[in-house]
N, CA, C and O of each residue as an XYZ file, in Angstrom:
904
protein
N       0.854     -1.194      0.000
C       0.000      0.000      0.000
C       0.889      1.244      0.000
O       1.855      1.390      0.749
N       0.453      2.163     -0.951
C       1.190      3.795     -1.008
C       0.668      4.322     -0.022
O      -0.534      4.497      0.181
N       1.991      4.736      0.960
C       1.370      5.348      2.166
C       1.394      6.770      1.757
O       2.018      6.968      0.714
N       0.817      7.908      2.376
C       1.034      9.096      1.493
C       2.059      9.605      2.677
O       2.068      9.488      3.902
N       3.044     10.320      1.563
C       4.214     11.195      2.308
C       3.756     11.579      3.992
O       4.063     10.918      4.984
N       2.966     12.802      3.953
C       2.642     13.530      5.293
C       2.851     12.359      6.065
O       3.866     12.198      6.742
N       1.611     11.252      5.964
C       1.314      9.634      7.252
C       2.600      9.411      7.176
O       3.168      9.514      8.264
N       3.476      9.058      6.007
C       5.147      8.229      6.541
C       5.710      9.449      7.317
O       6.106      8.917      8.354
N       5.870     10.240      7.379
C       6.923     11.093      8.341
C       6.095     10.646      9.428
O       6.465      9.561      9.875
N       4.713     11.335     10.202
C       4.361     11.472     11.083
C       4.022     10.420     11.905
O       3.742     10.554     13.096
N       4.045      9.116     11.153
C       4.500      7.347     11.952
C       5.622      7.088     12.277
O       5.920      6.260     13.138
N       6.764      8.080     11.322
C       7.768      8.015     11.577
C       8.652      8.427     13.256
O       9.543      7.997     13.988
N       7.585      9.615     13.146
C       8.123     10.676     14.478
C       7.734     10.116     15.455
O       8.636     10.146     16.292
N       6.742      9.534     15.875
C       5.632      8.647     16.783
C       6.173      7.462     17.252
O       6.167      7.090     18.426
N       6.868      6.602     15.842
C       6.492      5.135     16.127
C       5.506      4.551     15.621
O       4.617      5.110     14.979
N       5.618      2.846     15.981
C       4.279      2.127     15.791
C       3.072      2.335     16.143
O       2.122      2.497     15.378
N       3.050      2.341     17.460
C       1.670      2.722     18.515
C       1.224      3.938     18.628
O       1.892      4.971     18.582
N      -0.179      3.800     18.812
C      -0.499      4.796     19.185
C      -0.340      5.631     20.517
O      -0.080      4.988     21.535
N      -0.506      7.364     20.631
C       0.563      7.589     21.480
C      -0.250      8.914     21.929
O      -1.152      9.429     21.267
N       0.356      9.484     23.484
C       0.033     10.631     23.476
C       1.296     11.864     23.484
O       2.331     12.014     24.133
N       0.815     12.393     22.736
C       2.180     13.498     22.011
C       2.018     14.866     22.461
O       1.026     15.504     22.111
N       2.873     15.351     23.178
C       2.679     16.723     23.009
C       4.173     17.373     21.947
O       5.389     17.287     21.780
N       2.921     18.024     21.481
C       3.573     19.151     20.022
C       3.935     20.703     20.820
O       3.161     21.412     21.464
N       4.901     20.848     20.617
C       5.579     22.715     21.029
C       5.350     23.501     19.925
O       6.221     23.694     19.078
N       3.709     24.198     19.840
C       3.887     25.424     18.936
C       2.630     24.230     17.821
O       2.567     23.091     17.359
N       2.117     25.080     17.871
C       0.655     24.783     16.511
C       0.792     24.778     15.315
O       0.823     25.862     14.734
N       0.937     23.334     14.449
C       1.314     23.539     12.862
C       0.498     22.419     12.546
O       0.177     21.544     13.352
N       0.119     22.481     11.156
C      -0.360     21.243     11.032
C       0.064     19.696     11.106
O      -0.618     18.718     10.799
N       1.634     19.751     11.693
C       1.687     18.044     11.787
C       1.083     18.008     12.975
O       1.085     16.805     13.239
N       0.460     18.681     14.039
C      -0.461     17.960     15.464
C      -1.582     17.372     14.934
O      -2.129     16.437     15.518
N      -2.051     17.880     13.730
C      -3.542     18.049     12.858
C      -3.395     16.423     12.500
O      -4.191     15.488     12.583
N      -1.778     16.540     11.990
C      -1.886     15.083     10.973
C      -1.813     14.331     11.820
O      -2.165     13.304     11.240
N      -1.548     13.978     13.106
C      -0.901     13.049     14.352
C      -2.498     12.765     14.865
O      -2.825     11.578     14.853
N      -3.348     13.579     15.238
C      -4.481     13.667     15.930
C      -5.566     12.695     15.088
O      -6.363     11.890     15.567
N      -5.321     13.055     13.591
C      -6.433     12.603     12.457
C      -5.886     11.170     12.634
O      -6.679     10.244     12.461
N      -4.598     10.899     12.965
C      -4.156      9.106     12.467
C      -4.824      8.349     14.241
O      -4.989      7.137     14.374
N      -5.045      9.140     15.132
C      -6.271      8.782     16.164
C      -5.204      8.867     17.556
O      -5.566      8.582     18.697
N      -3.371      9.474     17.048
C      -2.756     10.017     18.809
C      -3.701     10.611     19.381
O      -4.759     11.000     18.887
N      -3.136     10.731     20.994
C      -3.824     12.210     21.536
C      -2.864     12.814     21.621
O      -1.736     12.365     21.821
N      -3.240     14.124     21.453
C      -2.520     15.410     20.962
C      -2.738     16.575     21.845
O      -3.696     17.330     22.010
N      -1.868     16.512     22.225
C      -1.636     18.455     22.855
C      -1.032     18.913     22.675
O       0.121     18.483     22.661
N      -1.377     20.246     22.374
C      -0.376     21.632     21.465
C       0.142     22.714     22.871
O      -0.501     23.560     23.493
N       1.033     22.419     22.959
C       1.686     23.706     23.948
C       2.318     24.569     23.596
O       3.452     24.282     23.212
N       1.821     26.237     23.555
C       2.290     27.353     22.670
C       2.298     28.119     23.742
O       1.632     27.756     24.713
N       3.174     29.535     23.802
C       2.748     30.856     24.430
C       2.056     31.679     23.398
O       1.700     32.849     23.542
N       1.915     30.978     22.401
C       1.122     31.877     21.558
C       0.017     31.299     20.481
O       0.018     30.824     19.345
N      -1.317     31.758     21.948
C      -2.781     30.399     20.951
C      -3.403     31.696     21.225
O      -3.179     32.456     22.167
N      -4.267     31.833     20.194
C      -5.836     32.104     20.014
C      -6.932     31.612     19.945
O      -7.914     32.085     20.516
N      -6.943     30.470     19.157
C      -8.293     29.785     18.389
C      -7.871     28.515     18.921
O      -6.778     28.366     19.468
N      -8.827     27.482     18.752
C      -8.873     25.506     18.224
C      -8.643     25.816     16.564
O      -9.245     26.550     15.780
N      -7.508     24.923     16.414
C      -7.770     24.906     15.134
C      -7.862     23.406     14.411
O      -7.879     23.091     13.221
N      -7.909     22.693     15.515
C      -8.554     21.252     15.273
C      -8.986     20.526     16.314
O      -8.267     20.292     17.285
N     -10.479     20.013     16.172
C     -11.604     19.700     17.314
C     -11.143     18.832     18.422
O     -11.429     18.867     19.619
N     -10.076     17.754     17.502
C      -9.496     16.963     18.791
C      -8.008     16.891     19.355
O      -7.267     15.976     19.713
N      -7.929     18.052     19.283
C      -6.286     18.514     19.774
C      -6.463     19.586     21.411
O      -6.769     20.778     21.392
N      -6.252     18.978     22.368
C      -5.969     19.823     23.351
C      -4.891     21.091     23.314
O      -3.670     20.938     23.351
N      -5.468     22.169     23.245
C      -4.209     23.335     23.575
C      -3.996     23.814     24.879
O      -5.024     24.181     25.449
N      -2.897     23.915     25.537
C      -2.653     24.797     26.696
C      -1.015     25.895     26.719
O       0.177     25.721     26.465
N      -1.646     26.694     27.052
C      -0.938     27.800     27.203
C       0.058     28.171     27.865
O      -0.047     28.936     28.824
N       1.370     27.595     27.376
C       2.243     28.094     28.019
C       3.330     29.377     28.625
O       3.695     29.891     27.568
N       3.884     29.992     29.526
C       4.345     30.525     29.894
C       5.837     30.209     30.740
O       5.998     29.438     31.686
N       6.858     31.083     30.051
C       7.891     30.422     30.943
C       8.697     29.228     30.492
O       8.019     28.390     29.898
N       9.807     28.984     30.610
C      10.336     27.579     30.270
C      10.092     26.301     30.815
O      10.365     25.286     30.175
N       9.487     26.259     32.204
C       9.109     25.058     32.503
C       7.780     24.705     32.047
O       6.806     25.449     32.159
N       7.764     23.225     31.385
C       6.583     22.680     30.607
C       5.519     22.524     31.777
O       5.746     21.977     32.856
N       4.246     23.134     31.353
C       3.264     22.789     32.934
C       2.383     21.202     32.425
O       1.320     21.053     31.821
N       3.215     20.350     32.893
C       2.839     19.351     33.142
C       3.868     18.349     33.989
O       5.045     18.494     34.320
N       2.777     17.121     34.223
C       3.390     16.425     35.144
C       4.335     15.394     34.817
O       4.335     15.128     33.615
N       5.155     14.721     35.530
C       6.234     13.935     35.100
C       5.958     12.301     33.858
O       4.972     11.603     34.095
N       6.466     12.085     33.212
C       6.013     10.503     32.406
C       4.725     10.998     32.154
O       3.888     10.140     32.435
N       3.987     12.557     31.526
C       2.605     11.886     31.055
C       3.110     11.891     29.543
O       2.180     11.405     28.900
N       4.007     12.171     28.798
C       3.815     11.968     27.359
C       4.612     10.446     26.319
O       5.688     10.015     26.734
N       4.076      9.889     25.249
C       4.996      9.010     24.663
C       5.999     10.014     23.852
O       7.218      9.849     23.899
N       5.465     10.934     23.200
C       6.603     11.894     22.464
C       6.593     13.064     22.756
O       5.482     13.545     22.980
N       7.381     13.652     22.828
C       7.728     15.164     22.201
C       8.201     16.185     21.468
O       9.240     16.819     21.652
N       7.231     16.340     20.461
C       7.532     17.059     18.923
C       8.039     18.461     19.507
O       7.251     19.162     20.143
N       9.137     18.796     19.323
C       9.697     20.354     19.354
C      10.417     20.797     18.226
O      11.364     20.174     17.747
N       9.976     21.878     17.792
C      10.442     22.482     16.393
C      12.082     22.587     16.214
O      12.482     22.936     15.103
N      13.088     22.295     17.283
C      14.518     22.063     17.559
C      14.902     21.425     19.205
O      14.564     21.837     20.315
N      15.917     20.024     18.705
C      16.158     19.446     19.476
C      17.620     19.860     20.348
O      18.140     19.343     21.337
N      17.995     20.997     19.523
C      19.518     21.574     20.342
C      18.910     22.655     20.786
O      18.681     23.742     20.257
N      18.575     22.021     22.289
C      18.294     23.097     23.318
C      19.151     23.038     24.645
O      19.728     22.049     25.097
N      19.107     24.246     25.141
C      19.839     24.394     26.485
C      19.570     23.107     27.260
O      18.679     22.298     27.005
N      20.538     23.028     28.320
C      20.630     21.696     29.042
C      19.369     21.417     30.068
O      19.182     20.281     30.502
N      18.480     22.568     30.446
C      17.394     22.832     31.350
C      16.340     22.864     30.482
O      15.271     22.613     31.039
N      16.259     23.113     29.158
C      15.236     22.868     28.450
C      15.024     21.009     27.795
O      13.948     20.420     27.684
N      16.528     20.410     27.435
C      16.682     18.850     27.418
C      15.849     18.067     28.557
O      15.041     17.154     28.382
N      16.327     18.768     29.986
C      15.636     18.689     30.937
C      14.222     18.402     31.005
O      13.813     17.243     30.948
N      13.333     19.552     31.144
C      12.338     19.240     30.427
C      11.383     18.215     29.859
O      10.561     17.484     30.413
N      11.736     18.377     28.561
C      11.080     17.577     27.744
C      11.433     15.945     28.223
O      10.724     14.987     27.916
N      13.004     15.843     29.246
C      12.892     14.169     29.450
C      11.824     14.096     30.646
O      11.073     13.122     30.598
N      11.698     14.753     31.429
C      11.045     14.817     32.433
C       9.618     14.278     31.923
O       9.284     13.134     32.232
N       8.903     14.963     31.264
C       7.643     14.792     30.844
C       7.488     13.123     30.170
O       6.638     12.233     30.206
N       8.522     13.276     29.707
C       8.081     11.924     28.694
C       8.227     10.703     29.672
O       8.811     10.994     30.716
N       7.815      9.383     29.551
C       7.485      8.349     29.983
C       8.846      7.849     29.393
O       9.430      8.377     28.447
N       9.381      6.440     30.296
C      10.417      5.564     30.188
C      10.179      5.555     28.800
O       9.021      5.624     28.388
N      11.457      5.454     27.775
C      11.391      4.785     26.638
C      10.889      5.578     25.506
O      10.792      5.228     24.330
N      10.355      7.567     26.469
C       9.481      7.496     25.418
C      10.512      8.794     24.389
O      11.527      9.205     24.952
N      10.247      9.266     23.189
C      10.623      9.679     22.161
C      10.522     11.416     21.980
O       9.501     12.102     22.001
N      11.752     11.795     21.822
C      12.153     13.438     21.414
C      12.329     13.425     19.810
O      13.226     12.945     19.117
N      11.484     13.926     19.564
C      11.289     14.080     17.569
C      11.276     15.304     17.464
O      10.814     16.011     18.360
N      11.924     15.929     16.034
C      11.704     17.023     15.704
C      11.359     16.913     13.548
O      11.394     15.954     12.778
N      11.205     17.699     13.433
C      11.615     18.125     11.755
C      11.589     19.482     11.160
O      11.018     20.549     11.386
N      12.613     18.910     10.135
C      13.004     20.114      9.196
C      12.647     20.008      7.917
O      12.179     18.979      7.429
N      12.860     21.135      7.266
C      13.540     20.265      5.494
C      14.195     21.307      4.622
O      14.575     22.415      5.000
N      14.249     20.984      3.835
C      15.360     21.713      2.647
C      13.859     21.590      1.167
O      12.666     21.326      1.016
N      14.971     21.966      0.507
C      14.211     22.518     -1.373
C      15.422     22.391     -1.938
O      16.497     22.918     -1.650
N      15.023     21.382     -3.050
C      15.551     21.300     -3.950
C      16.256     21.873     -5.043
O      15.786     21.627     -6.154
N      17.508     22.743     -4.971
C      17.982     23.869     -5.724
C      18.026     23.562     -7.439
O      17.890     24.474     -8.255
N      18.222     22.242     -7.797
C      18.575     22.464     -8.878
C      17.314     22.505    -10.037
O      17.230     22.176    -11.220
N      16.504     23.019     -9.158
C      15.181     22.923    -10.077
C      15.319     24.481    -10.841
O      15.405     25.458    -10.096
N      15.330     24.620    -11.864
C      15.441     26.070    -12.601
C      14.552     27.317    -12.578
O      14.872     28.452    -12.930
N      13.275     26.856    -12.055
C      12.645     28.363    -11.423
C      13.105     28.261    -10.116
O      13.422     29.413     -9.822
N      13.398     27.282     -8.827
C      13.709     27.905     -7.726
C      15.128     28.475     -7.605
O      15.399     29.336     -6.769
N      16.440     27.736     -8.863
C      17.503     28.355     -8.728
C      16.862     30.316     -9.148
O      17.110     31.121     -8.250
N      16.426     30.650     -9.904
C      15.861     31.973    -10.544
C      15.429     32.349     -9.381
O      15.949     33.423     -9.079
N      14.591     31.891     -8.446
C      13.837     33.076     -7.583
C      14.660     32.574     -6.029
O      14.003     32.564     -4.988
N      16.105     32.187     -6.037
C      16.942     32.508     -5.211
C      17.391     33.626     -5.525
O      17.407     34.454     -4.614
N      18.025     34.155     -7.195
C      18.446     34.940     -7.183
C      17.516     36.325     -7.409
O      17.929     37.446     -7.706
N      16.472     36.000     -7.231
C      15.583     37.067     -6.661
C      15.218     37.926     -5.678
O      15.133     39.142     -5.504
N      14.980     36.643     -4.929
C      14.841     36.970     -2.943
C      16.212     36.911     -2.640
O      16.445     37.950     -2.021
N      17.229     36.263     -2.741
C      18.446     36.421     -1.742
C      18.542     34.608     -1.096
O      17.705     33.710     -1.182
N      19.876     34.617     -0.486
C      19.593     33.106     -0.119
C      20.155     33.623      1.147
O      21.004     34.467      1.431
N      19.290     32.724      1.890
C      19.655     32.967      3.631
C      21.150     32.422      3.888
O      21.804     32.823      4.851
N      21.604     31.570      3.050
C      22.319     31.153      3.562
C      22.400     29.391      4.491
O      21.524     29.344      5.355
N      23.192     28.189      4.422
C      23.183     27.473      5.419
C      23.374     28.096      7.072
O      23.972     29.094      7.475
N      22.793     27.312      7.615
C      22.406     28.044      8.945
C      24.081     27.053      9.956
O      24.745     26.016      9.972
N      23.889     28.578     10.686
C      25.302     27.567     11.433
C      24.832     26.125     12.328
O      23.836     25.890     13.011
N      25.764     25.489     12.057
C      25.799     23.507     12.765
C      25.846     23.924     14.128
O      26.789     24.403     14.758
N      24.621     23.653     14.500
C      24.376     23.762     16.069
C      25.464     23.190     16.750
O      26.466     22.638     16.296
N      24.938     23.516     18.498
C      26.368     22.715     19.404
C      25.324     21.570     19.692
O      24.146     21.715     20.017
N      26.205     20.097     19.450
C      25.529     18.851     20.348
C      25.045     18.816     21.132
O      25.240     17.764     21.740
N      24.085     19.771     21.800
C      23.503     19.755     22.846
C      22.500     18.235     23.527
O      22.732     17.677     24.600
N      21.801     17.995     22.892
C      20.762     16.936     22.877
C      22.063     15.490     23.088
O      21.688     14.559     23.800
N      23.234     15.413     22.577
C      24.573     13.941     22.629
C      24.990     14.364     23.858
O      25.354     13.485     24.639
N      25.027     15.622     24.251
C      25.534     15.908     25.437
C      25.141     15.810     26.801
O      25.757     15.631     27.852
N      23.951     15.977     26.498
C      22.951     15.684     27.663
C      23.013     14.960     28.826
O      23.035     15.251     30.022
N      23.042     13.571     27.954
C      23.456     12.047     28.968
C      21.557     11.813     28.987
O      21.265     10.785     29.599
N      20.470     12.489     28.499
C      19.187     12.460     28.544
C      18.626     11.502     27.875
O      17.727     10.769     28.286
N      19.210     11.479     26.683
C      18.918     10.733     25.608
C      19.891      9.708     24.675
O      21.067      9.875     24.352
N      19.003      8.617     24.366
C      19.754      7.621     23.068
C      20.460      8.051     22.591
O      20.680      9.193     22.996
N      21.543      7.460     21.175
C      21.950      8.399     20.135
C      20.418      8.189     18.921
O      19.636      7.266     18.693
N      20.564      9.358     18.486
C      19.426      9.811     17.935
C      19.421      8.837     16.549
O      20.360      8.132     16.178
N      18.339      8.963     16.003
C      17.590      7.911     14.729
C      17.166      9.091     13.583
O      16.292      9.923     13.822
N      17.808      9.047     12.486
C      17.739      9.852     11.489
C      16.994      9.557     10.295
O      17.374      8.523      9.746
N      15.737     10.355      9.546
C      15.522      9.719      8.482
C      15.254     11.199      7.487
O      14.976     12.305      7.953
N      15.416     10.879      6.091
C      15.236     11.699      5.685
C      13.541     11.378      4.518
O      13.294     10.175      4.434
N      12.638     12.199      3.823
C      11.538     11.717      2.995
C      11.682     12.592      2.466
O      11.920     13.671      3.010
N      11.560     12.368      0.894
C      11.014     13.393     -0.379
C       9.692     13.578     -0.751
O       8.867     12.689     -0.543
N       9.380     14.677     -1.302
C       8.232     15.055     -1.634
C       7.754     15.710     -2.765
O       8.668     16.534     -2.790
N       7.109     15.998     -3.663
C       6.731     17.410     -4.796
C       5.262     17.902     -4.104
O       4.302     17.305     -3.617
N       5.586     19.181     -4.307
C       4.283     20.157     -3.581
C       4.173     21.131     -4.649
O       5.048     21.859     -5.119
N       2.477     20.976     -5.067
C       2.220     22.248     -6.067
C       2.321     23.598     -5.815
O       1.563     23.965     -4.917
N       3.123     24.615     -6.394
C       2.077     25.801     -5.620
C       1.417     26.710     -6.888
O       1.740     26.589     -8.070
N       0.625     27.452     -6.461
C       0.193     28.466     -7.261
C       0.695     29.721     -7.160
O       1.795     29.842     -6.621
N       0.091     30.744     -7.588
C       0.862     31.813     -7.265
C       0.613     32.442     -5.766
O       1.386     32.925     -4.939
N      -0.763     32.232     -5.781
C      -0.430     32.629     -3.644
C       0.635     31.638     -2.901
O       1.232     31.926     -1.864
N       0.758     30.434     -3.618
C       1.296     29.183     -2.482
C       2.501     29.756     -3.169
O       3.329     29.349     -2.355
N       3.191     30.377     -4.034
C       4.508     30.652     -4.306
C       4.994     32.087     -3.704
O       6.147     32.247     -3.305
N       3.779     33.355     -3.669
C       4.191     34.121     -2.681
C       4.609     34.502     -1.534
O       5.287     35.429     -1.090
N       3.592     32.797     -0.792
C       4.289     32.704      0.732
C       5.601     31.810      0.576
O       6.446     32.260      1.350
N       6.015     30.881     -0.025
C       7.202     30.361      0.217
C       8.004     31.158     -0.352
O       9.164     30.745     -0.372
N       7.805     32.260     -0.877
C       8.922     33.434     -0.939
C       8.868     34.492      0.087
O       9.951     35.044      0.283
N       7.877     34.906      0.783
C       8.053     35.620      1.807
C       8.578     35.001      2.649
O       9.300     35.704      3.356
N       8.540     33.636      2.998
C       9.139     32.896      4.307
C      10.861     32.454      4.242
O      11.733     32.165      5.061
N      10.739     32.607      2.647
C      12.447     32.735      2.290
C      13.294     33.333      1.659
O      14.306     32.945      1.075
N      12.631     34.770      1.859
C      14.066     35.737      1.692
C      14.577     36.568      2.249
O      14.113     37.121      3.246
N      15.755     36.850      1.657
C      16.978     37.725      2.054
C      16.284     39.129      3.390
O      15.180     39.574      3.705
N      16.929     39.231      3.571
C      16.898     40.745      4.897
C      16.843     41.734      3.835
O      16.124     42.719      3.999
N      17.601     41.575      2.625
C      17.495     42.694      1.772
C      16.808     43.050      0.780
O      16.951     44.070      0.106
N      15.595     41.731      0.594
C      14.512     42.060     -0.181
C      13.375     43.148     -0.028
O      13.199     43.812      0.993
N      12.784     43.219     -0.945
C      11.579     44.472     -0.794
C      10.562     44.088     -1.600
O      10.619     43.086     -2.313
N       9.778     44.705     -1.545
C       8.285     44.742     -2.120
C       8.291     44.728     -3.739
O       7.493     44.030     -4.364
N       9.349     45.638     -4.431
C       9.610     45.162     -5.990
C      10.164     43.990     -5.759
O       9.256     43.235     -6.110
N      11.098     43.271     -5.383
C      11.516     42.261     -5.461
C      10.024     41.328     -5.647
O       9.801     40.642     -6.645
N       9.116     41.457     -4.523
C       7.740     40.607     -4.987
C       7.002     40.668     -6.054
O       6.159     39.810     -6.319
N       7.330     42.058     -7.037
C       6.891     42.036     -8.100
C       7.213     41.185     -8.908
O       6.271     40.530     -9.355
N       8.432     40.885     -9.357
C       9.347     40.099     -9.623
C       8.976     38.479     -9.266
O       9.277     37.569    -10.039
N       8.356     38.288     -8.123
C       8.812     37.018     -8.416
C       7.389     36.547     -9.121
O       7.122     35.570     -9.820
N       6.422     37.883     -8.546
C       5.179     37.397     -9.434
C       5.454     37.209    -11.193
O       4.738     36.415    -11.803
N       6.439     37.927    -11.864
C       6.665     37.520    -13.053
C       7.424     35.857    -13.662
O       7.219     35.017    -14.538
N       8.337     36.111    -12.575
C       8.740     34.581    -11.865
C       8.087     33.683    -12.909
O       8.329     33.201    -14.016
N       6.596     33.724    -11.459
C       5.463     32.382    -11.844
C       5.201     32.829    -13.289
O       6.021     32.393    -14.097
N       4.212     33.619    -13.785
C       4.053     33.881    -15.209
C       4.643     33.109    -16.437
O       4.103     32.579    -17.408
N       6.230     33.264    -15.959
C       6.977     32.759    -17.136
C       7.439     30.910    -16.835
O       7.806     30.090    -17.676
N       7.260     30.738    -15.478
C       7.825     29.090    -15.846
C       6.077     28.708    -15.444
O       5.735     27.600    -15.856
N       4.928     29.550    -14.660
C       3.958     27.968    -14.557
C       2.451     28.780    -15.436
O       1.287     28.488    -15.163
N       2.758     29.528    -16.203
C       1.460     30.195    -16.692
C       1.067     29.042    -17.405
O      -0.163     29.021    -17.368
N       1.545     27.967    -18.104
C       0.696     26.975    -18.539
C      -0.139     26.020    -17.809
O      -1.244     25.535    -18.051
N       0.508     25.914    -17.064
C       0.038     24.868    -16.066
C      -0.797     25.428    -14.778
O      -1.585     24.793    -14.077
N      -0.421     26.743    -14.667
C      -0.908     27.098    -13.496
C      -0.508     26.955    -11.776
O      -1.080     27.251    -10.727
N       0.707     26.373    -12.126
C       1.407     25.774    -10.865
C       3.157     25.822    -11.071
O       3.646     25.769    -12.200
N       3.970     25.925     -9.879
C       4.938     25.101    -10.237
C       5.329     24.336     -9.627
O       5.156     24.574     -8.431
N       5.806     23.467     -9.826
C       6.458     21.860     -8.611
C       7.564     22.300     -8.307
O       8.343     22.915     -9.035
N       7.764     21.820     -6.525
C       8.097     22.740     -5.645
C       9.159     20.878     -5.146
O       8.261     20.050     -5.297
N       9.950     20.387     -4.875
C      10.758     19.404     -4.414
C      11.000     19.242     -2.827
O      12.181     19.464     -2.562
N      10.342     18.968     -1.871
C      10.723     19.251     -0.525
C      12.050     17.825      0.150
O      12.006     16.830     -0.574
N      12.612     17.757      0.796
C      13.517     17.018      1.318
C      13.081     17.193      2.806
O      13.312     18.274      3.348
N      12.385     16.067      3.586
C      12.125     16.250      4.809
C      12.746     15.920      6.370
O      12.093     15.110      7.028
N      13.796     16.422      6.907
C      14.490     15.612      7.643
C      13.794     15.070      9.158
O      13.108     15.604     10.030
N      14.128     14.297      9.032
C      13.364     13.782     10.082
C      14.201     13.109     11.706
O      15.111     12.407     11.266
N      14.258     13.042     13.296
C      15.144     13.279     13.860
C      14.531     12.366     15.084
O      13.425     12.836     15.352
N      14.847     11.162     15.986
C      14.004     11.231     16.930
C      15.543     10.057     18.136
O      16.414      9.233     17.858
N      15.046     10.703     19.362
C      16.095     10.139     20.239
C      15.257      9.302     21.530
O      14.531      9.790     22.397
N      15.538      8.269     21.368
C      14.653      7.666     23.394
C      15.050      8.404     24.518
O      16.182      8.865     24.662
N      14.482      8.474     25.008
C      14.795      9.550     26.903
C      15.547      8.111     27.338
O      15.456      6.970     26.885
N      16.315      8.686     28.405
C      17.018      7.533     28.867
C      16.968      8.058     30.515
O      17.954      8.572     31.044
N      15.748      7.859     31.189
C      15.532      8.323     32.837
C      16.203      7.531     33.813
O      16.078      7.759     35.016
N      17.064      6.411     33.255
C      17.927      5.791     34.853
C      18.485      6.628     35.416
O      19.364      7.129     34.715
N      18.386      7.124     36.568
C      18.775      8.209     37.445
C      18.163      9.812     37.396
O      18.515     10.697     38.175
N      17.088      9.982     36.212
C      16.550     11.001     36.474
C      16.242     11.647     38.033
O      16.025     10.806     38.905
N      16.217     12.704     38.327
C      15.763     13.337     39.296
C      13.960     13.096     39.767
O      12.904     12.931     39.156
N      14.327     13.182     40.973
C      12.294     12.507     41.502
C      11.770     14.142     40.921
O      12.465     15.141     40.737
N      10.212     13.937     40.720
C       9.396     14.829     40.429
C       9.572     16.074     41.354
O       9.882     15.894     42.532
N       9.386     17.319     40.863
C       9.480     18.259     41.665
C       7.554     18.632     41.160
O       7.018     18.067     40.207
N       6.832     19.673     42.067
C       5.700     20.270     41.549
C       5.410     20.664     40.456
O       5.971     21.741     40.254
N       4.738     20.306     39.527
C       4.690     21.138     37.829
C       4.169     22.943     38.234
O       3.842     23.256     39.378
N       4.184     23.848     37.181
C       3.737     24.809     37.556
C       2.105     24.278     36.928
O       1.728     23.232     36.401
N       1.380     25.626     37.305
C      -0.350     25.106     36.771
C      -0.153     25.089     35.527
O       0.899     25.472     35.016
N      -1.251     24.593     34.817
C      -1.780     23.935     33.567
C      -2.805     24.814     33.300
O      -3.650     24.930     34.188
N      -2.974     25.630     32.034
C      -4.304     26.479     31.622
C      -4.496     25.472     30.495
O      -3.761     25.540     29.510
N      -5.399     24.583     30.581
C      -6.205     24.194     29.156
C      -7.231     25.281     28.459
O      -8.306     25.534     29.002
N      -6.988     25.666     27.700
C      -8.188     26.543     27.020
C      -8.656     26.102     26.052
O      -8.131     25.500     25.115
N     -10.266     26.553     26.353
C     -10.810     26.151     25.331
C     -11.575     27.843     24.608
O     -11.873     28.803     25.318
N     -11.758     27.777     22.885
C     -11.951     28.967     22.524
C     -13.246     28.519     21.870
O     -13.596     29.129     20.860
N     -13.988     27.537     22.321
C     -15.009     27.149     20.881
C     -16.105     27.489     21.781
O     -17.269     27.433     21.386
């Protein structure tokens, strides 16, 4: 059976079983984790709305996670090289055995409209190689690496935001003119252009022999906005 891309990463990050996950920060992989039937909680300092019926949100404040010790199987955080009190943390919460996942991804350069509308927007640049924080720990396994490919259509709105989200400090507002001509000239036939994603994928076991006993969590705001 063709599993579809999104389901292989997000079985990937999880595991076999089903699980309860808390996600750091609201995106749609909690959406995709929740729909495959995890339970899901989104912990942000920055919620407004539900933006999916069976996802718990609570509101965080502060670096300590407000919850209690071993309630999660994973923990999705948007970066796993964090300070040694934030590693902290996230082992605390999780249950014996249970799993620190993150993801990234890259784009495919040698595709000939995205090489063109690099040199449009500007290229950020590779980002500097974090410090080993997460090997250093003594918190966790050595980590489990995978990488998944993808093609994603966009149109011209879906090509305006993946150019606002990736350019230069020194772009401007003509520059967006520009890339609207961009699209014109490679997807006016089609109406689209194919977009190559590379998804990295990252996950380590907590390793609690000798963790520290529970200290008090701070409170817990579950909110609900519906």
């Amino acid at each position: 059976m063709n599993i579809p891309y999104a389901d292989r990463t997000a079985k990937w990050l999880v595991g076999d079983q089903l699980a309860c996950v808390l996600h750091l920060g609201d995106n749609p992989l909690a959406f995709q984790l929740a729909d495959q039937g995890h339970e899901v909680v989104v912990a942000s300092d920055e919620l407004s709305n539900v933006r999916h019926p069976e996802v718990s949100y609570v509101k965080m404040t502060g670096s300590r996670l407000p919850f209690v010790a071993n309630a999660f199987d994973v923990v999705i955080a948007p970066d796993v090289q964090r300070p040694p009190s934030a590693l902290a943390e996230f082992a605390r919460v999780l249950r014996h055995g249970g799993l620190l996942s993150t993801i990234s991804q890259s784009y495919d350069d040698s595709i000939p409209w995205l090489r063109k509308l690099r040199e449009l927007i500007g290229d950020l640049g590779p980002a500097p190689t974090p410090v080993d924080t997460l090997g250093a720990s003594g918190l966790f396994d050595e980590p489990e690496r995978t990488d998944f490919g993808s093609w994603e259509q966009l149109d011209l709105t879906g090509l305006m935001k993946f150019a606002k989200s990736t350019m230069g400090p020194s772009a401007g507002e003509e520059t967006l003119d520009r890339v609207r001509e961009l699209f014109l000239s490679y997807g006016a036939q089609t109406g689209h252009l194919r977009l190559r994603h590379e998804t990295h994928c990252l996950r380590a076991r907590v390793d609690k022999d000798g963790f520290p006993d529970e200290a008090e969590p701070p409170d817990t705001m579950l909110l609900d906005f519906r």
